[in-house]
C-alpha angles and dihedrals in degrees: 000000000000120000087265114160103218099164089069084058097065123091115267093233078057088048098044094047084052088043098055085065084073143080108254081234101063082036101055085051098057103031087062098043098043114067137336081248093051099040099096096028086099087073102066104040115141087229133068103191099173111172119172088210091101094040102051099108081061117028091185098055088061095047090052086035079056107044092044086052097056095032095053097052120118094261081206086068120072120221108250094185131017121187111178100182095180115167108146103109094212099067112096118250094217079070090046093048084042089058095052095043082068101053101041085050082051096059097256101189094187 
């Protein structure tokens, strides 16, 4: 095999369907490092998945990582599917209500 990149050849309606399995996280970081046409999809997968796990060594980092998240989707594009897994006891809850405010005000279904 050549170092053909396929997964730049499918539709963006087919990608995003892949990209909302995984965790925004993981999502955000390959979407901008992928391609100049992937870069911004992120923004307008059906799914949210925020979990604080890979933030706990810096709970703030989580919070910012979080707000960016919410504040950068395309507002044109409803949430499908919203997961908040938020155990570090040190994050406020006003943040967490305000999340959920937003997706709630996004149409989350689920």
């Amino acid at each position: 095999m050549s170092g053909v990149d396929r997964i730049s050849l499918l539709p963006d309606p087919i990608l995003s369907q892949i990209l909302s399995f995984l965790p925004t996280k993981t999502v955000v970081e390959a979407t901008t490092t992928l391609s100049r046409r992937l870069m911004d999809m992120w923004r307008s997968v059906p799914t949210v998945d925020l979990e604080d796990s890979t933030f706990w060594q810096n709970p703030d980092a989580f919070v910012r990582f979080a707000y960016a998240v919410m504040r950068s989707r395309d507002f044109t594009k409803p949430i499908l599917n919203f997961r908040l897994k938020c155990e570090i006891s040190s994050i406020p809850s006003c943040d967490v209500n305000l999340w959920l405010k937003i997706a709630i005000q996004r149409k989350a279904e689920s």
